[in-house]
N, C-alpha and C positions, 0 to 999 in steps of 0.2 A: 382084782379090785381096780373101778376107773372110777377116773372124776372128770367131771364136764367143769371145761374152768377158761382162764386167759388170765395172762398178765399185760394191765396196761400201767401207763402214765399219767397222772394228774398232778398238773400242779407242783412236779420236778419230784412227786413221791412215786414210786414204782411200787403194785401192789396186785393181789391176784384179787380175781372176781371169779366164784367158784358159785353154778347154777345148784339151787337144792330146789325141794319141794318145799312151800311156804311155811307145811307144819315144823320143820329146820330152821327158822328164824327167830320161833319163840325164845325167852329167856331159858325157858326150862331143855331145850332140845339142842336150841345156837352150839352150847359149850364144847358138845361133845361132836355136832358137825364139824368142831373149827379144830378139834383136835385128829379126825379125820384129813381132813384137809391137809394141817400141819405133817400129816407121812411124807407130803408129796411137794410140798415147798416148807421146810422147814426155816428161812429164813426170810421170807417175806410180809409184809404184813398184809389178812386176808379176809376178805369181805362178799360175806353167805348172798347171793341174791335170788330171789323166789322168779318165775316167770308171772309174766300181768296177768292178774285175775282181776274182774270186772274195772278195769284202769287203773287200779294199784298194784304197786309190785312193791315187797316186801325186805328187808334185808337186815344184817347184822353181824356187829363185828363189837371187838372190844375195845376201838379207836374212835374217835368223834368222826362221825362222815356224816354230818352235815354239809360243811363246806364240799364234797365232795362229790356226792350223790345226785346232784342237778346235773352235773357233768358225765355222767355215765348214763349212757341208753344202751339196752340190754336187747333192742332192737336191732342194732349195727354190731353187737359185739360176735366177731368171729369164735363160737367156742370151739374147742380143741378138746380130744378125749384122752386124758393124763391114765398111763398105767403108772404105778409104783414099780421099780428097780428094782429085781430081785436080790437079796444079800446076797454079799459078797462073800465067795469060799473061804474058806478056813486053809490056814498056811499048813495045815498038817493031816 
């Protein structure tokens, strides 16, 4: 399993930006991308964004990112391809 993602800064809040398809952005879809995501930074707080289709680009999280959103171009962002850590053995 990968995820295409990055963790940046904004505004002294450190948070992941995790690339999906824009149909991932819906209400109805978001939830369970972000619980996907969640395998892989379970401690950060994380924010779905679509690539630009006809000059919009799409997103969603369960945070206000208003204030935050002007400040992220998805253009410049370095993404990174995240595998999940396989579990750790058993003591016995």
């Amino acid at each position: 399993m990968q995820l295409c993602a990055t963790i940046i800064k904004i505004k002294q809040i450190q948070l992941v930006v995790v690339q999906v398809e824009p149909e991932h952005t819906w209400p109805s879809t978001g939830p369970a991308a972000l619980v996907h995501a969640q395998l892989f930074f379970p401690t950060l707080p994380i924010l779905l964004l679509a690539p630009r289709v006809g000059g919009f680009s799409r997103s969603y999280a369960t945070f206000e990112i208003a204030p935050l959103i002007s400040q992220i171009n998805a253009n410049k962002i370095k993404w990174q391809a995240y595998r999940r850590p396989p579990p750790p053995e058993l003591p016995f």
